[in-house]
N, CA, C and O of each residue as an XYZ file, in Angstrom:
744
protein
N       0.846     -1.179      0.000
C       0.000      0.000      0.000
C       0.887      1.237      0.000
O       1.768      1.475      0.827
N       0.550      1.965     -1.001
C       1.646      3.309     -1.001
C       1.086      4.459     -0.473
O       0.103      4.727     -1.163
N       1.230      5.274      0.419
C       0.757      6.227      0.954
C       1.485      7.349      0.306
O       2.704      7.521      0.301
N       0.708      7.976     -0.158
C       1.243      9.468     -0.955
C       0.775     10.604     -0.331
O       1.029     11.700     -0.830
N       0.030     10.500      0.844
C      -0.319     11.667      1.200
C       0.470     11.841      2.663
O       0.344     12.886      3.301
N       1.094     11.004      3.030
C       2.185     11.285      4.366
C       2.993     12.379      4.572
O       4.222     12.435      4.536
N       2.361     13.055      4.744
C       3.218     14.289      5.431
C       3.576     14.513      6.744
O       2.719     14.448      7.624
N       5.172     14.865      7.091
C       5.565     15.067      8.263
C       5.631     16.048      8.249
O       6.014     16.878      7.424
N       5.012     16.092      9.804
C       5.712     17.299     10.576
C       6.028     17.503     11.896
O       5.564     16.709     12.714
N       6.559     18.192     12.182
C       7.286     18.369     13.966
C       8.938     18.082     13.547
O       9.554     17.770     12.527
N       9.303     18.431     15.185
C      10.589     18.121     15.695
C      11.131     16.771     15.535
O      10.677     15.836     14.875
N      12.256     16.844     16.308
C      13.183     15.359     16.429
C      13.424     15.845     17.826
O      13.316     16.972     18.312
N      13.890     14.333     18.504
C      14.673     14.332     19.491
C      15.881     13.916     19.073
O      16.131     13.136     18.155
N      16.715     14.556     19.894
C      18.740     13.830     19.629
C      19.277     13.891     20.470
O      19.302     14.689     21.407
N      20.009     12.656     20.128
C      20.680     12.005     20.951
C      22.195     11.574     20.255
O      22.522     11.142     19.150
N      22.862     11.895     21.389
C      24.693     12.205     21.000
C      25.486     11.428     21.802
O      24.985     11.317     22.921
N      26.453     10.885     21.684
C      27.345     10.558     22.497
C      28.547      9.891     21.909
O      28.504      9.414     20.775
N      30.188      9.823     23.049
C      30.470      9.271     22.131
C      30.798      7.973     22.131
O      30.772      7.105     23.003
N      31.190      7.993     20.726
C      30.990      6.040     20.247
C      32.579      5.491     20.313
O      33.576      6.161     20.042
N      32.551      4.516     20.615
C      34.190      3.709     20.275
C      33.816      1.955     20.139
O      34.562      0.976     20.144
N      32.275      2.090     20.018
C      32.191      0.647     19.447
C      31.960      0.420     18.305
O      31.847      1.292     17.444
N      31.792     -1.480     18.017
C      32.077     -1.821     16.348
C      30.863     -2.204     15.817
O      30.882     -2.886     14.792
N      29.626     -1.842     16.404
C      28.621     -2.045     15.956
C      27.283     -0.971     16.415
O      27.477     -0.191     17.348
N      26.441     -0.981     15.970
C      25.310     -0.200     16.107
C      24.028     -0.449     17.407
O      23.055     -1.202     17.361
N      24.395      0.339     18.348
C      23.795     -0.501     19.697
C      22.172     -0.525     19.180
O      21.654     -0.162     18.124
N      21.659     -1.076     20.325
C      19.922     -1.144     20.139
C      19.462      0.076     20.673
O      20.121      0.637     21.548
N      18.160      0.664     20.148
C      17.559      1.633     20.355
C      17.674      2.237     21.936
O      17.454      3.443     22.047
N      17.927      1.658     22.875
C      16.848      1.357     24.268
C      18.882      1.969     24.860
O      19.157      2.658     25.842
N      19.807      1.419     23.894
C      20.894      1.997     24.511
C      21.203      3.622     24.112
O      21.726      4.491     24.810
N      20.688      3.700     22.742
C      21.204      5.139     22.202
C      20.184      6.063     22.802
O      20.514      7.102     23.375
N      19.250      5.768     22.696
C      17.789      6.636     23.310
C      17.818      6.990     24.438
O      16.645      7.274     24.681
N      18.516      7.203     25.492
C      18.310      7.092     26.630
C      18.699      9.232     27.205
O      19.419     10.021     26.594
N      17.658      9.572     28.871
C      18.051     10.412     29.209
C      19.157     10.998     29.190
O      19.029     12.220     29.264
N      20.353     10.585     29.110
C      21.813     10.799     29.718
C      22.351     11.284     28.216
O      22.991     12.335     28.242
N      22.186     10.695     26.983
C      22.484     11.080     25.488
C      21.482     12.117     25.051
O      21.905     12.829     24.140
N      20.221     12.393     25.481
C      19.412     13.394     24.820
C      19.986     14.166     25.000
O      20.667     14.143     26.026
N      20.065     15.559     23.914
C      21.178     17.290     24.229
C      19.817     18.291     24.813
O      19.873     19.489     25.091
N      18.599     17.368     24.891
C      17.960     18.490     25.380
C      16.881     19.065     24.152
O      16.454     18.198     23.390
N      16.485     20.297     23.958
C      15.678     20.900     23.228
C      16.614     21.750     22.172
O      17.612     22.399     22.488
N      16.218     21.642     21.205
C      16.678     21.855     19.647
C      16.006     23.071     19.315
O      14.933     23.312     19.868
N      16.569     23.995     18.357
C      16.424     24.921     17.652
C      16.511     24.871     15.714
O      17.074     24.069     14.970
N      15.911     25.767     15.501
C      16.121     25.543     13.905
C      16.720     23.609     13.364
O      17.745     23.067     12.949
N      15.626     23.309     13.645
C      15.579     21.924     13.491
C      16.352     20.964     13.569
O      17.218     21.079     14.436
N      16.364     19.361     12.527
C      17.521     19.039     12.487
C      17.814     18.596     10.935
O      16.922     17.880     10.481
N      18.585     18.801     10.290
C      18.887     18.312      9.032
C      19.926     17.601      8.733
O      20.946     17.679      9.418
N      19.830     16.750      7.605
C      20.428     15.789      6.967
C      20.999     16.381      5.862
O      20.390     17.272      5.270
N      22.073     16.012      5.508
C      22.655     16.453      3.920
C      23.361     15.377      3.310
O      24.387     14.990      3.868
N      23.032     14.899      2.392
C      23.608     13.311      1.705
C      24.032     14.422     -0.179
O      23.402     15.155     -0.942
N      25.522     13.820     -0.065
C      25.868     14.670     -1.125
C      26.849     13.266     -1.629
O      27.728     12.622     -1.057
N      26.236     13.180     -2.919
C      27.020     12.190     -3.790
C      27.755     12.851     -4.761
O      27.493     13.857     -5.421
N      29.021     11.889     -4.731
C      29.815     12.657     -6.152
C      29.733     11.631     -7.432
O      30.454     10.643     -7.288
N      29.102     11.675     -8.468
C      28.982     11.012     -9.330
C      29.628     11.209    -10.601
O      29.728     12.225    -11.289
N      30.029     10.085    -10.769
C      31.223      9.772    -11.963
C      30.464      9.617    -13.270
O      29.698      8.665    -13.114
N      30.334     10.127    -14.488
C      29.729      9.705    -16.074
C      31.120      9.153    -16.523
O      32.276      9.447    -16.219
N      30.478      8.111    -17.483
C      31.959      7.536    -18.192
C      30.975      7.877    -19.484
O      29.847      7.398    -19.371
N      31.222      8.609    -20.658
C      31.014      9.017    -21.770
C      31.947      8.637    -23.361
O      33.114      8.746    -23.739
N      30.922      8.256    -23.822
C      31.804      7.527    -25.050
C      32.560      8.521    -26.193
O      32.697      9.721    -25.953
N      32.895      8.101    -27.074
C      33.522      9.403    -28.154
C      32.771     10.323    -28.756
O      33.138     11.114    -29.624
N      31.492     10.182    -28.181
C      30.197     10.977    -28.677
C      30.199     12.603    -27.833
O      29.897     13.772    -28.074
N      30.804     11.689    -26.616
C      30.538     12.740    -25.668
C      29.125     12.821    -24.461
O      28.778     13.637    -23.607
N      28.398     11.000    -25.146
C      27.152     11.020    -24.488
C      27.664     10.667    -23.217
O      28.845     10.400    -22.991
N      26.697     10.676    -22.355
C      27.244      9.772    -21.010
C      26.096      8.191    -21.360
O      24.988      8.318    -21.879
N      26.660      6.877    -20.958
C      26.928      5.452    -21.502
C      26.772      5.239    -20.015
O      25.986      4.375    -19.626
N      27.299      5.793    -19.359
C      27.289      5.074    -17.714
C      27.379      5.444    -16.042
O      28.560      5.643    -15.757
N      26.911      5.523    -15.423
C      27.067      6.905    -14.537
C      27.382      5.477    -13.078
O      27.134      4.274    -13.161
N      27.901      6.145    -12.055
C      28.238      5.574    -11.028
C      28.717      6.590     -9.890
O      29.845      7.079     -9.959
N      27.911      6.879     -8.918
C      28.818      6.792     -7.267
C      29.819      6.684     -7.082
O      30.022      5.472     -7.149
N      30.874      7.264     -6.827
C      32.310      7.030     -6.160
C      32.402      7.471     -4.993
O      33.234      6.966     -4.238
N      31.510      8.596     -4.529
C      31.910      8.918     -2.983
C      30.093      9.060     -2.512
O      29.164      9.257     -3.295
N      30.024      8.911     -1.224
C      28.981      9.164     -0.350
C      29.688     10.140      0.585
O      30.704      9.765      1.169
N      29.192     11.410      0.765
C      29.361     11.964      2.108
C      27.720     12.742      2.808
O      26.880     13.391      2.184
N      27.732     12.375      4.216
C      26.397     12.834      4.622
C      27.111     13.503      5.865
O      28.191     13.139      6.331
N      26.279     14.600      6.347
C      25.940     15.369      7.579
C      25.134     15.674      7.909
O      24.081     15.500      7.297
N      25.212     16.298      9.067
C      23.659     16.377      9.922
C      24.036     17.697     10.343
O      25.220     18.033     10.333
N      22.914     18.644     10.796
C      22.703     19.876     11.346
C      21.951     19.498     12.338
O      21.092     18.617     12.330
N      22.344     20.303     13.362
C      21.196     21.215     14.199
C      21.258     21.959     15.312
O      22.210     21.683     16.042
N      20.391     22.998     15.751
C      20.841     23.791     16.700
C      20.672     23.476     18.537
O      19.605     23.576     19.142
N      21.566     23.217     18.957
C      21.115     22.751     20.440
C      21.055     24.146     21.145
O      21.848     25.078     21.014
N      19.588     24.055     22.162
C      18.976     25.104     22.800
C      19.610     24.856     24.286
O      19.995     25.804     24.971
N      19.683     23.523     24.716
C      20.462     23.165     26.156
C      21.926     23.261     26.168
O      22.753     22.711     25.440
N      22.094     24.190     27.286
C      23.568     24.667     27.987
C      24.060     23.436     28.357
O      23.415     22.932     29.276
N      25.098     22.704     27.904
C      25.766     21.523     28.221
C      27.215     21.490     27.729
O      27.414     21.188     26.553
N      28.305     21.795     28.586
C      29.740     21.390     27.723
C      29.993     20.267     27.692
O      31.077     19.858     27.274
N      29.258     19.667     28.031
C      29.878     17.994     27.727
C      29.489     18.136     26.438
O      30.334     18.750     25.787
N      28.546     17.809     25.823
C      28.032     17.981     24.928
C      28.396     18.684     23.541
O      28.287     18.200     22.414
N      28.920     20.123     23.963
C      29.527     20.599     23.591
C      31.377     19.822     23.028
O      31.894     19.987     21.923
N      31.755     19.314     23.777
C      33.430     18.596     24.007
C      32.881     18.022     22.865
O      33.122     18.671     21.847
N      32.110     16.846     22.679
C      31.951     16.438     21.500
C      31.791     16.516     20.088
O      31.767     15.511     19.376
N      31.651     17.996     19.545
C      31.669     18.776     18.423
C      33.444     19.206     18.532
O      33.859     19.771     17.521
N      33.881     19.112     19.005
C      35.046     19.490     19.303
C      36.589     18.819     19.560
O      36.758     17.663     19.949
N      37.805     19.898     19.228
C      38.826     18.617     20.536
C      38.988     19.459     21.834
O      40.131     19.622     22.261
N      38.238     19.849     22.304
C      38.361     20.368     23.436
C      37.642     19.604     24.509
O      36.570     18.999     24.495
N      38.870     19.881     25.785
C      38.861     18.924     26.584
C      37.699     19.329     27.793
O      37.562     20.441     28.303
N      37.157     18.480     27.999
C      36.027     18.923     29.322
C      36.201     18.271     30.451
O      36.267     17.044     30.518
N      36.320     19.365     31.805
C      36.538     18.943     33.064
C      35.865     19.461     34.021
O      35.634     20.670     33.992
N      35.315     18.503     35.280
C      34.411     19.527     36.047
C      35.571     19.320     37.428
O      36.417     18.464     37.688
N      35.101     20.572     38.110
C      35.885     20.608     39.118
C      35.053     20.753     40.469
O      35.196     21.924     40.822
N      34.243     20.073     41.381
C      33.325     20.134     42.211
C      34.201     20.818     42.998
O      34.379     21.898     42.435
N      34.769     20.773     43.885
C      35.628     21.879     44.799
C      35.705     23.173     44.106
O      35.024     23.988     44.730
N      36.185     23.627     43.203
C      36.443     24.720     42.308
C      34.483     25.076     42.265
O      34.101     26.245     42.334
N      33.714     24.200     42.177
C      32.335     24.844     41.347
C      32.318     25.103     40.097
O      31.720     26.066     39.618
N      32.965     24.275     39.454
C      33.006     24.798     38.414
C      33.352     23.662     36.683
O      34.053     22.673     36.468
N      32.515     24.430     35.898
C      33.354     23.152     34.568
C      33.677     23.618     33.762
O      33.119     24.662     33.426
N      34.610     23.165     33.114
C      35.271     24.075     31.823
C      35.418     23.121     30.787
O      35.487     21.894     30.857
N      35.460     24.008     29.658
C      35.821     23.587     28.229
C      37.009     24.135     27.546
O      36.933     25.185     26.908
N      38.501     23.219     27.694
C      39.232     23.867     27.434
C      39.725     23.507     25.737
O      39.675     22.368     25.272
N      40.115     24.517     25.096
C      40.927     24.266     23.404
C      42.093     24.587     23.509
O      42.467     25.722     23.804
N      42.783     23.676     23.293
C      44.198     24.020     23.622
C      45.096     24.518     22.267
O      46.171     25.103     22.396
N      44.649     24.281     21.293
C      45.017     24.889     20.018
C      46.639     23.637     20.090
O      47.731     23.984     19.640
N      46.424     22.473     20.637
C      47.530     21.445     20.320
C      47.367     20.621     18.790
O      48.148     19.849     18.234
N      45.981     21.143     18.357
C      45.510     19.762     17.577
C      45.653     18.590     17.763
O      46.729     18.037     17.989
N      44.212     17.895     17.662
C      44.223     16.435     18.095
C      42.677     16.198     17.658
O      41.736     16.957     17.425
N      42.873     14.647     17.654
C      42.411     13.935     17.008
C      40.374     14.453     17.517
O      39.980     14.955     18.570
N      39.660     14.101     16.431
C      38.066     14.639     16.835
C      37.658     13.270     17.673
O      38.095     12.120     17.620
N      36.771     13.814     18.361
C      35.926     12.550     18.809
C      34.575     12.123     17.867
O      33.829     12.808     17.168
N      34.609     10.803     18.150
C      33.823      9.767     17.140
C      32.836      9.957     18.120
O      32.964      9.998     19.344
N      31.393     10.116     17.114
C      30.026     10.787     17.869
C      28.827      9.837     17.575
O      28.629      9.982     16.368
N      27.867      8.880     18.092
C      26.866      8.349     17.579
C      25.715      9.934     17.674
O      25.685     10.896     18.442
N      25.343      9.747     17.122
C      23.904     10.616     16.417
C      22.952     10.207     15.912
O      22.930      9.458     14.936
N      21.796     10.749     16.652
C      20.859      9.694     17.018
C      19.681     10.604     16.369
O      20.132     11.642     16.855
N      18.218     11.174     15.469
C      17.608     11.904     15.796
C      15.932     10.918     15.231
O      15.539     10.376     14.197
N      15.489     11.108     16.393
C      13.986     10.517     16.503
C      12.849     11.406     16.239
O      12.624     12.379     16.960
N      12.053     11.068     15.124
C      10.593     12.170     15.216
C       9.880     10.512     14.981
O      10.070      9.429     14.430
N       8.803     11.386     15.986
C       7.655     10.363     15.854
C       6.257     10.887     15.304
O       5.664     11.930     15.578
N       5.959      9.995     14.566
C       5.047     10.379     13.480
C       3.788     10.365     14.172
O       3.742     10.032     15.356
N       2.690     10.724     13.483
C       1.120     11.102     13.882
C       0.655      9.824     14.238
O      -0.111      9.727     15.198
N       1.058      8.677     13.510
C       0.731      7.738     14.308
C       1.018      7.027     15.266
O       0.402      6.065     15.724
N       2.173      7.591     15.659
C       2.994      6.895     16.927
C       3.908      6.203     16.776
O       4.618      5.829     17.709
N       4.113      5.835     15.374
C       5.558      4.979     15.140
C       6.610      6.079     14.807
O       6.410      7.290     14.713
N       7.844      5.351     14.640
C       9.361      6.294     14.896
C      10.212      6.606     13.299
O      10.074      5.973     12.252
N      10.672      7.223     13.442
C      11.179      7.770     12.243
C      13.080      7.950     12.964
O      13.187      8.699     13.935
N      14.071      7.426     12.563
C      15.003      6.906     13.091
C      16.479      7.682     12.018
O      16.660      7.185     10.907
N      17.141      8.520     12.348
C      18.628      8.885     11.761
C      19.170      8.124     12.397
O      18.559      7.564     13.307
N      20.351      7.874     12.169
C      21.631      7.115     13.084
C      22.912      7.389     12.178
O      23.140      6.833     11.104
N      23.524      8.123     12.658
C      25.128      8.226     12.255
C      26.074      8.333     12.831
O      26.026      9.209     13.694
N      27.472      7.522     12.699
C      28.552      8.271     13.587
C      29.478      8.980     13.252
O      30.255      8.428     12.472
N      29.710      9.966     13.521
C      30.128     10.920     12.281
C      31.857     11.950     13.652
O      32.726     11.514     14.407
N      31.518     13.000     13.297
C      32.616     13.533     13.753
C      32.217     15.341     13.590
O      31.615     15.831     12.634
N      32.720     16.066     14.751
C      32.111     17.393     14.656
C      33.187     18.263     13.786
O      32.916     19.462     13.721
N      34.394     17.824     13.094
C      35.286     18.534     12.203
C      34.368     20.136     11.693
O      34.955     21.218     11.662
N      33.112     19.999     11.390
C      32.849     21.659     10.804
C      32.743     22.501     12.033
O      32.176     23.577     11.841
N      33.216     22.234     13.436
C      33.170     22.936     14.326
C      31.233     23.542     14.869
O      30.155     23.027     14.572
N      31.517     24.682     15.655
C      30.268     24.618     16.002
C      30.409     26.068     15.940
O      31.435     26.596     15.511
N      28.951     27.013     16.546
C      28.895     28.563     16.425
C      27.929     28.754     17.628
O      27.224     27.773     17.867
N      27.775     29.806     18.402
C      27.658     30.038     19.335
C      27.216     32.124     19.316
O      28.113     32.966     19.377
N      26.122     32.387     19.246
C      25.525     33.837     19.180
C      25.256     34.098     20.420
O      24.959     33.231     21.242
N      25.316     35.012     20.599
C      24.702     35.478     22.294
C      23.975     36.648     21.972
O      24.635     37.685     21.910
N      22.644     36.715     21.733
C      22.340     37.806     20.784
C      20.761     38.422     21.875
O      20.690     37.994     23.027
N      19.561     39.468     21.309
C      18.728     39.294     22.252
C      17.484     38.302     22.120
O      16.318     38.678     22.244
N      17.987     36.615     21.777
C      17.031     35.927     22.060
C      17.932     34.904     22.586
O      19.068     35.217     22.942
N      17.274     33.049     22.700
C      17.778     32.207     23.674
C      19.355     31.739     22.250
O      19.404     31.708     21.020
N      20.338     31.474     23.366
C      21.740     30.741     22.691
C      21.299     29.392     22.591
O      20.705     28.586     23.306
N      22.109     29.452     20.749
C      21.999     27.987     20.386
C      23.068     28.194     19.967
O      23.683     29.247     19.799
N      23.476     26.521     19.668
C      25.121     26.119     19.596
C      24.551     25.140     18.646
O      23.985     24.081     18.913
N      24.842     25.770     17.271
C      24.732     25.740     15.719
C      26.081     24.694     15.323
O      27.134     25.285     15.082
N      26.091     23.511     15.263
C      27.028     22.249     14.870
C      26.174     21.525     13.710
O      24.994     21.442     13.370
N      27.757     20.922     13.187
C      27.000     20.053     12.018
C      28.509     19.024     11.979
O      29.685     19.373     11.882
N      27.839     17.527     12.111
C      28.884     16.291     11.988
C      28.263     15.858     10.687
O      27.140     15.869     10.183
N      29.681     15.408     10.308
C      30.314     14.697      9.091
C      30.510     13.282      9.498
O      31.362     12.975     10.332
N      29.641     12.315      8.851
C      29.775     10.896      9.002
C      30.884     10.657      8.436
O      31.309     11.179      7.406
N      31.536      9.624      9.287
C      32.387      8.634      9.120
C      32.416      7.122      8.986
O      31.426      6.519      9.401
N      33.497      6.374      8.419
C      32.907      5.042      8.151
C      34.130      4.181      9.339
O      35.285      3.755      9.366
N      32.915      4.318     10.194
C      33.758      3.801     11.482
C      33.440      2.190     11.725
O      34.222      1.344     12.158
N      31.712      1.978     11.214
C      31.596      0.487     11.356
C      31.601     -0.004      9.944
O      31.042      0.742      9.140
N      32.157     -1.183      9.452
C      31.695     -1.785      8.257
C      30.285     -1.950      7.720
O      29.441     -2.654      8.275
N      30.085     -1.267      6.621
C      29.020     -1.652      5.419
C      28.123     -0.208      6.213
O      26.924     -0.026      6.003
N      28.807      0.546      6.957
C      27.448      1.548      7.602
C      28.322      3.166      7.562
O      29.521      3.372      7.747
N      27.478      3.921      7.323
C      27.507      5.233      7.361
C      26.550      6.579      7.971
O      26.667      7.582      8.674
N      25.733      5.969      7.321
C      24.671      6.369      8.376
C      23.527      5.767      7.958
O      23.633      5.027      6.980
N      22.095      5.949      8.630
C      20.695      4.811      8.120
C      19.621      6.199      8.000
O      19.856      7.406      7.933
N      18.374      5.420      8.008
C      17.355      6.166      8.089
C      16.535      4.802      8.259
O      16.643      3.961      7.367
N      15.762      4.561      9.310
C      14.280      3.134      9.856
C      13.061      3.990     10.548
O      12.885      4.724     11.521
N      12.263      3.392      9.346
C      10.830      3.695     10.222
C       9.815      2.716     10.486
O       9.214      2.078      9.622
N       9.667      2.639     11.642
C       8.893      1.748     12.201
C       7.426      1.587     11.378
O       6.827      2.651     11.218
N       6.918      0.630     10.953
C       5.392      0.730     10.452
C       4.377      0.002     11.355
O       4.646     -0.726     12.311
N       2.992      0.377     10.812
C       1.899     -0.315     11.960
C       1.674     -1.322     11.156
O       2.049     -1.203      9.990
N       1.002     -2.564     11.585
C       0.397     -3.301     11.201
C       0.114     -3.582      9.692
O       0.283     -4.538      8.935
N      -0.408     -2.277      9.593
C      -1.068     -2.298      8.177
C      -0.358     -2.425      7.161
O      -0.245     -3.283      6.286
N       0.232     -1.209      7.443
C       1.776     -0.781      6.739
C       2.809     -2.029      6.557
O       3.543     -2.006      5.570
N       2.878     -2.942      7.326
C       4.025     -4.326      7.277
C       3.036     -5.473      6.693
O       3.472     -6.548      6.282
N       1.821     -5.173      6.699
C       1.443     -6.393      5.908
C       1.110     -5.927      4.217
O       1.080     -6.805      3.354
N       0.891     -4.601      3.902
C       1.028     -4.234      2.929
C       2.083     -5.085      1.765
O       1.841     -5.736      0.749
N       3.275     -4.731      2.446
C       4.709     -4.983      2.443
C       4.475     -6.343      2.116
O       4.522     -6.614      0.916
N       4.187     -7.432      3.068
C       4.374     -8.788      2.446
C       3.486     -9.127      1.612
O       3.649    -10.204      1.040
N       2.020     -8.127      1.226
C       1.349     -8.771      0.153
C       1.671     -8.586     -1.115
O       1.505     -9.137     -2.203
N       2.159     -7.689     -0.682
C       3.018     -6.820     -2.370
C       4.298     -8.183     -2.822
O       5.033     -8.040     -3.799
């Protein structure tokens, strides 16, 4: 059954943290309080940019076209004050100091290596099932930070990386009933 009139709309939730494993955990691990950044601003976006190769004969037609690179990123603006959070768009180091009162985000301008980020962003649809990003990517385009007269957002965008085999990043949406038996009658 093809639904052509599905239109989304609303937010996402996201969820960040970072990754140093070799596979793609289960929902119930990435989803959780402790990885959400909180409430989002100017949404969240995806950017999937292919570079595509034509092989063209002596005509000059193109005969054959092919993919050679995939690169994707993600946007979005985080509305919650968090340097941890922050450390992760970054190589800057984060430390809290409970005696001191205090936490910092330091850049040491040493250069060093980015941290590897799972990225997570969930909208759930009108009917209650999930609509699923997943990438692990890396905050290399840095981040931006306004202090202007409305609320601060901290404007980042990660660049997937191919940290697990055969994966880069996904997109899964859960279907109802209907929707999955559609699927096997077809």
């Amino acid at each position: 059954m093809k639904n052509n009139d599905e239109i989304l709309i609303g937010a996402c939730d996201v969820y960040m943290y970072e990754f140093t494993g070799t596979e793609i955990p289960e929902h119930a691990t990435i989803e959780t309080e402790e990885h959400d950044v909180g409430h989002c601003s100017s949404g969240f976006t995806v950017n999937y940019k292919p570079t595509k190769y034509d092989v063209k004969n002596q005509y000059g037609q193109i005969v054959k076209s092919a993919i050679t690179e995939e690169a994707i990123s993600a946007k979005t603006g985080v509305l919650s004050w968090n340097l941890a959070n922050m450390s992760l768009l970054s190589t800057g180091v984060y430390t809290e100091d409970k005696a001191g009162k205090k936490k910092d985000l330091i850049f040491t301008g040493d250069g060093k290596a980015l941290k590897t980020v799972l990225l997570r962003a969930v909208h759930t649809k009108e009917n209650g099932k999930k609509i699923r990003f997943t990438m692990i990517g890396q905050g290399g385009s840095g981040f931006a930070i306004a202090w202007e007269n409305k609320e601060v957002t901290i404007d980042a965008e990660l660049t997937a990386i191919k940290k697990v085999k055969g994966f880069l990043a996904s997109f899964e949406e859960e279907l109802t009933e209907e929707e999955a038996a559609a699927i096997v009658a077809a």
